[in-house]
C-alpha positions in Angstrom: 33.7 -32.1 148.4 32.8 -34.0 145.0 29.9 -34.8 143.4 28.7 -38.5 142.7 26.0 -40.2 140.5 25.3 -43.5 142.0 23.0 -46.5 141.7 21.9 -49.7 143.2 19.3 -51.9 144.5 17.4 -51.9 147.7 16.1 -55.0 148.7 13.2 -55.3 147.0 15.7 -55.5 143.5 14.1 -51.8 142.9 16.9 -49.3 141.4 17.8 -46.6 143.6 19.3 -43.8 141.8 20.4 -40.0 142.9 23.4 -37.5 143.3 25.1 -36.7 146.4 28.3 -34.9 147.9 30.8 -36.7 149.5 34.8 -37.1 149.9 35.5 -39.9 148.0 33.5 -43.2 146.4 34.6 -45.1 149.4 32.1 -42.7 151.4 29.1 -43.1 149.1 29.3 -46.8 148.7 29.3 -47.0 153.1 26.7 -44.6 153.0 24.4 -46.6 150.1 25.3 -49.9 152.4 23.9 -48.6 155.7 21.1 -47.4 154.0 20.3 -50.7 152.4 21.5 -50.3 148.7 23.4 -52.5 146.8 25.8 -50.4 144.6 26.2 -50.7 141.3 27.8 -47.9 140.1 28.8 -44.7 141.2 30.7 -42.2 139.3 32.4 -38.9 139.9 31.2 -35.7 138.2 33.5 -33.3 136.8 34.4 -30.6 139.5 32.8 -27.2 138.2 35.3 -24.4 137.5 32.8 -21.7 137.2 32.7 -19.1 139.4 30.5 -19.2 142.5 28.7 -16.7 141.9 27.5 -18.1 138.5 27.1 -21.2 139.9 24.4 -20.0 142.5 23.1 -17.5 139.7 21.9 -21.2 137.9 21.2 -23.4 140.9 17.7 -24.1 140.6 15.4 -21.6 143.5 13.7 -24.4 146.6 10.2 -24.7 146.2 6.9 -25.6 147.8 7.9 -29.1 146.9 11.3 -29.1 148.4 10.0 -28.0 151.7 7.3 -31.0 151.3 9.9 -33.8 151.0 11.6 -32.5 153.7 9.2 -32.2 156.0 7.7 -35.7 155.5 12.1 -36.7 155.4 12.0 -35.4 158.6 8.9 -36.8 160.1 10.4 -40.4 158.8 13.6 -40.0 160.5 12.1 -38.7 164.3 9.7 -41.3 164.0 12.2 -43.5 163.2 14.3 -42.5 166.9 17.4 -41.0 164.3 18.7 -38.1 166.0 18.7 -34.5 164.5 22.0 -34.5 163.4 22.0 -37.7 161.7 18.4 -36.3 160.0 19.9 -33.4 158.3 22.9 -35.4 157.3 20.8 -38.1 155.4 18.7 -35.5 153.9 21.5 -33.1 152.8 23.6 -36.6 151.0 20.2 -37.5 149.3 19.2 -34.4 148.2 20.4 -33.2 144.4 19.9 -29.4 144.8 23.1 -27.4 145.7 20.8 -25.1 147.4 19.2 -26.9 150.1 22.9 -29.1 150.7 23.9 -25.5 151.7 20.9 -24.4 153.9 21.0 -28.0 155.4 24.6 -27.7 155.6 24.3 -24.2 157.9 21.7 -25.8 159.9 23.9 -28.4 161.0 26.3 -26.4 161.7 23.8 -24.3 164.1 23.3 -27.1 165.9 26.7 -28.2 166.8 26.4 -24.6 168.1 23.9 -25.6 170.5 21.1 -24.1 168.7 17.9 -26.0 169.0 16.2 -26.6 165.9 13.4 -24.3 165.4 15.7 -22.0 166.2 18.2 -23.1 163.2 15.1 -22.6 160.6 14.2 -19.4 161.9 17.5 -18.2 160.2 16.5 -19.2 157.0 13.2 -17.6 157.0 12.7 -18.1 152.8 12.2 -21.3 153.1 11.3 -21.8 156.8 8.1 -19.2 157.1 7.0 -18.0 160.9 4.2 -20.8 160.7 6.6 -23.3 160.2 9.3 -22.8 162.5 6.6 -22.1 166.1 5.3 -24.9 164.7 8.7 -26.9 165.0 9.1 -25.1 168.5 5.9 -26.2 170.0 6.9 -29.7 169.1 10.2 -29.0 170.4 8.7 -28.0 173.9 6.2 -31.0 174.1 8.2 -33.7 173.0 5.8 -34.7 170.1 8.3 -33.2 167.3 7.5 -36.8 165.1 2.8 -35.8 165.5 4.3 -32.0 164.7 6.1 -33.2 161.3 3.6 -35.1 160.5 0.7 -32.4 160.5 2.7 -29.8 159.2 3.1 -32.2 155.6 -0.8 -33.0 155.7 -0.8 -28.8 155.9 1.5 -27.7 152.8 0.4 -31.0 151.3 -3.1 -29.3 151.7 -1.7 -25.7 150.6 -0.1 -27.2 147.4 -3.0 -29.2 146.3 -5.2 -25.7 146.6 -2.2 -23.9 145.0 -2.5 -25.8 142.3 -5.8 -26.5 141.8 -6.2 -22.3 141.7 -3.4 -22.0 139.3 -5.3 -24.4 136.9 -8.5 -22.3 137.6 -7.0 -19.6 135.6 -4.5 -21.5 132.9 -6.7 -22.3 130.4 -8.1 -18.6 130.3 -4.8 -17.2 130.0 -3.8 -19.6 127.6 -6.8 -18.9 124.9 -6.5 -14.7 125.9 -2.6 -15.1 124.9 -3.3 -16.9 121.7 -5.6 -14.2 120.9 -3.4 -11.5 121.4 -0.8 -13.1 119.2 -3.5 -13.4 116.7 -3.9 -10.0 116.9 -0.5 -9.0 116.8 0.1 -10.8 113.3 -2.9 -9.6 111.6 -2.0 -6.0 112.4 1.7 -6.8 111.1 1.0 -8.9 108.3 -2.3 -9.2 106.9 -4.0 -5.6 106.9 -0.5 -3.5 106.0 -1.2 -5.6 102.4 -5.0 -5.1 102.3 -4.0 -1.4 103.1 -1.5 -0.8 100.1 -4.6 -2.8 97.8 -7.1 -0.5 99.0 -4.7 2.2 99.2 -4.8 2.3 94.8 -9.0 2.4 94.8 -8.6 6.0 95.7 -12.7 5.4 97.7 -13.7 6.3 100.7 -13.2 3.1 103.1 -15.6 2.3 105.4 -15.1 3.4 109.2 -14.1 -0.4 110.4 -11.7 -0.3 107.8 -9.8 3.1 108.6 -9.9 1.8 112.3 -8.3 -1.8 111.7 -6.1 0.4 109.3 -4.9 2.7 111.6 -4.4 -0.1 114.6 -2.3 -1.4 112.0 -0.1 1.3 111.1 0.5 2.5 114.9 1.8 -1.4 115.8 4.1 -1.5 112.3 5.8 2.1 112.9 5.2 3.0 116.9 5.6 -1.0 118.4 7.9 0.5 120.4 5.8 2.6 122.3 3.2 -0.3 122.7 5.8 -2.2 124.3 7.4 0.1 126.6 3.3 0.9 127.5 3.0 -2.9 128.2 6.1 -2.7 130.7 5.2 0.4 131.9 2.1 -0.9 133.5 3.5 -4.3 134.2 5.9 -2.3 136.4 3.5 0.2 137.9 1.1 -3.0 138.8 4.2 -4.7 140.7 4.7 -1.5 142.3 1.7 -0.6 143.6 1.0 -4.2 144.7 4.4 -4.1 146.5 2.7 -1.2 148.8 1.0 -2.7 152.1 -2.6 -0.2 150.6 -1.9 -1.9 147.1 -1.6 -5.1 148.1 -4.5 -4.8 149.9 -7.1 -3.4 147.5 -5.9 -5.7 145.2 -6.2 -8.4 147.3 -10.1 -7.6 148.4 -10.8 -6.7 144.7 -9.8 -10.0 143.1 -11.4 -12.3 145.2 -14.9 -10.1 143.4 -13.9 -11.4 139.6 -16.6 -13.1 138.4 -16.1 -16.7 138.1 -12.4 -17.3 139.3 -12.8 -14.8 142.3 -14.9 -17.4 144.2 -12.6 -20.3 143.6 -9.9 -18.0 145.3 -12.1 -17.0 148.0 -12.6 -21.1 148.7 -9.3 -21.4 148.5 -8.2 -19.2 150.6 -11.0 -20.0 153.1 -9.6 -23.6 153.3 -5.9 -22.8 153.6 -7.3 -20.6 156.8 -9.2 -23.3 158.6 -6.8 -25.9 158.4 -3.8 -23.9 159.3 -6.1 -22.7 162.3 -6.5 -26.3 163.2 -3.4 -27.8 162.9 -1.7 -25.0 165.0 -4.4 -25.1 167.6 -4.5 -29.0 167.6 -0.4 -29.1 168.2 -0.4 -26.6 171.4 -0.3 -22.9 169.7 -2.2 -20.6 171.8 -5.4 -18.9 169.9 -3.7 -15.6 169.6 -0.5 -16.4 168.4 -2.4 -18.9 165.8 -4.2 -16.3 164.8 -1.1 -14.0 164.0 0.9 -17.1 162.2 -2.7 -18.1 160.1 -3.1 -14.4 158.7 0.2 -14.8 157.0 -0.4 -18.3 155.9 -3.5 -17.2 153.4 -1.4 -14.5 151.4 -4.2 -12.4 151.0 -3.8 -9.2 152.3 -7.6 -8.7 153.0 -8.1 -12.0 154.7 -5.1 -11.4 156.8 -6.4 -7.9 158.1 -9.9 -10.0 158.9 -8.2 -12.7 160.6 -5.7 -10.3 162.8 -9.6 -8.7 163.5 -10.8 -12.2 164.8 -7.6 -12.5 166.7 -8.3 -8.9 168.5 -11.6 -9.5 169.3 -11.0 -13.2 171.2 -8.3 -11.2 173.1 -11.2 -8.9 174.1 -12.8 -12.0 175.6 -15.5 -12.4 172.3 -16.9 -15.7 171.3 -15.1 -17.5 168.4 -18.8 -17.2 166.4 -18.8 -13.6 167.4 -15.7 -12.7 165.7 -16.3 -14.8 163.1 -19.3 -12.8 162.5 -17.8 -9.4 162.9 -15.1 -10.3 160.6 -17.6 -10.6 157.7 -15.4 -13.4 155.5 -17.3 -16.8 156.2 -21.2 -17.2 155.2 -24.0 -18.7 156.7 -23.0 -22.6 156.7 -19.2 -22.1 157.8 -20.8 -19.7 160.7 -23.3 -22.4 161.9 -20.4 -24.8 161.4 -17.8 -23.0 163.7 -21.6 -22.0 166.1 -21.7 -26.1 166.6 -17.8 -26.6 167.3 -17.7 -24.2 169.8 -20.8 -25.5 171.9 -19.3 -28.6 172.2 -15.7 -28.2 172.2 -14.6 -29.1 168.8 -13.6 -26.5 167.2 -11.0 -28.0 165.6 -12.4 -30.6 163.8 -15.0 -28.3 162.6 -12.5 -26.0 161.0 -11.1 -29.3 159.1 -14.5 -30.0 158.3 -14.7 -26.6 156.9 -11.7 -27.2 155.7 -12.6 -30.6 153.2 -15.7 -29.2 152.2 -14.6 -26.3 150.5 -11.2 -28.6 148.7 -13.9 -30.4 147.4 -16.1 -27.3 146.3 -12.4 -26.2 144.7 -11.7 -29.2 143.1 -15.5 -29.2 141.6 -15.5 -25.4 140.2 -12.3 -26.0 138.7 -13.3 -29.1 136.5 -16.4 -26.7 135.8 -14.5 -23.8 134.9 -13.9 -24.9 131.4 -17.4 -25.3 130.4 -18.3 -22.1 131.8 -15.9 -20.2 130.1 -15.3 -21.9 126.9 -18.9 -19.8 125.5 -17.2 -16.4 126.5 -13.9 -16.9 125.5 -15.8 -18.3 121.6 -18.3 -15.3 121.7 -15.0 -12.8 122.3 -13.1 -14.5 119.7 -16.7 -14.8 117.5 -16.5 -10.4 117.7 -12.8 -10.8 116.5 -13.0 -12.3 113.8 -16.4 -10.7 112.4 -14.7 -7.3 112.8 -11.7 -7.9 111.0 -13.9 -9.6 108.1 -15.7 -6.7 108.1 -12.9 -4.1 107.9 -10.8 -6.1 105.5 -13.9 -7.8 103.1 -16.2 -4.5 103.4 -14.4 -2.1 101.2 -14.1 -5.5 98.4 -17.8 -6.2 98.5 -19.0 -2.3 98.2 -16.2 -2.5 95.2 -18.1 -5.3 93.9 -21.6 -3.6 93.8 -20.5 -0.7 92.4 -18.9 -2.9 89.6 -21.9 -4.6 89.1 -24.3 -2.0 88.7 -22.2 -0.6 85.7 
């Protein structure tokens, strides 16, 4: 199939614009018509001669993102009465990401195998995770597949807004710590090797801040090497041990302790947990198989151990504020929260509640976060520069005296 670039109008006058697979221009346009566009143009791209496997090797990887517009694409189109065929067909011509035309492309063609669905994503578990696709099955089974689409985009629209609201927690630290270290890299390369050869003719002893800075200096100019291969070393042995299930989970439970950032994650992740919990609940999951999908919604290996705990001790026939105790994750207020919604049968809208309040708490500490670090990250950079004044000015100003007093 070829590609095309078309554009039109819709009727509103507004310029549609996008790329899309299809026999021949004849196609598009009758496709652009039935969906209401006027075309305007629509042009053929030049067929790629590249290899396939160089082709995928540059295809852009799907995203967070890309499972968001599809989910709320799909909610449109049930709600809408289209059938699932037509669906995936609309959503794979409008789509411009060779990638998910493929995975759309196999799903359809697991359907006109007589595979239901839920059952299609399951086979494309990257982008489809276990939440997602019992979530698709429960709204299979109870005819509400539209309320099922619909609460699965408020979820990863929920997840993503966290996501990033974390990532921007810890941005503009890295940020200032990287420009450090590049700061510190040029001054050991270029600025104290020529203070060295200066104070290398007065034939004095230096001062120890001197010899130190000196000796930094001469280690990253002859042995960078080894500094590198260091840096990758541990970079490696970090991925490594985090890869391992008792890694994974140390770090996990030790990261959420970091002072500052560690209780934005431990929000965070909080949240992601109580809505997930409601949404499946709300659509028809049973408690225990929510619990299982939820522990592996929160990627944290430590919450997900706590959670499958909860999960173990409602099968025992424990109260949900029992567990929730036991599990020693949610503090005082969530506790009396999750007390309340289980006297009178609404749990689930507690767990939203729960939910809301600690977005907003997330939302708060990260516009915060800046002025709480900005006097650290100026009092480390402060030490910086006052010891390399001292080790490279020192030896000039003792120089000085003793020139002075002859």
């Amino acid at each position: 199939m070829l590609v095309f670039d078309y554009s039109g109008r819709n009727a509103r006058g507004e310029v549609m614009q996008g790329r899309i697979e299809s026999q021949n221009p004849q196609a598009v346009a009758s496709w652009m018509m039935s969906a209401g566009i006027t075309p305007i143009s629509i042009k053929a791209l030049a067929e790629d001669t590249r290899p396939l496997w160089l082709r995928k090797l540059n295809e852009r990887a799907l995203t967070d993102v890309d499972l968001l517009l599809f989910t709320r694409q799909m909610g449109t189109m049930v709600k809408a009465g289209v059938a699932m065929m037509q669906a995936l067909v609309a959503i794979q011509k409008s789509t411009g990401k060779p990638r998910l035309v493929r995975l759309l492309q196999a799903m359809r063609d697991d359907l006109d195998k007589g595979l239901e669905l839920s059952n299609a994503m399951a086979r494309h578990s990257k982008f489809f995770n276990e939440y997602y696709v019992n979530m698709v099955k429960v709204g299979e089974g109870t005819g509400k597949l539209e309320e099922v689409f619909r609460r699965l985009f408020v979820q990863l629209e929920f997840q993503r807004h966290i996501k990033q609201k974390v990532k921007g927690a810890v941005r503009y630290p890295s940020f200032v710590m990287t420009a450090i270290a590049i700061a510190i890299v040029i001054v050991n390369l270029y600025v104290i090797p020529v203070f060295a050869k200066v104070y290398a003719g007065f034939k004095v002893a230096l001062p120890p801040v001197t010899q130190l800075l000196i000796a930094i200096s001469n280690f990253v100019v002859k042995d960078w090497w080894l500094l590198v291969a260091g840096v990758v070393l541990v970079i490696y042995a970090f991925r490594a041990w985090t890869g391992t299930r008792a890694g994974r989970y140390t770090w996990d439970k030790h990261k959420l302790k970091v002072p500052i950032v560690g209780s934005i994650l431990v929000k965070g992740t909080i949240a992601r947990f109580a809505l997930s919990l409601a949404i499946a609940s709300k659509s028809g999951i049973p408690l225990m198989q929510g619990f299982t999908l939820v522990s592996r919604v929160v990627e944290n290996a430590y919450y997900e151990q706590r959670i499958l705990q909860m999960r173990d001790g409602v099968e025992r026939g424990e109260s949900m504020l029992r567990v929730a105790q036991s599990a020693g994750i949610f503090t005082p207020l969530e506790l009396q929260m999750i007390a309340v919604g289980e006297e009178t049968g609404e749990i689930d809208e507690m767990l939203e509640q729960i939910a809301k309040m600690y977005q907003d708490e997330v939302e708060y500490e990260v516009e915060r976060l800046s002025e709480t670090l900005e006097p650290l990250l100026l009092a480390a950079m402060a030490v910086l520069v006052m010891i390399l004044l001292l080790g490279i000015f020192l030896p000039l100003w003792n120089l000085g005296q003793v020139a002075i007093k002859r």
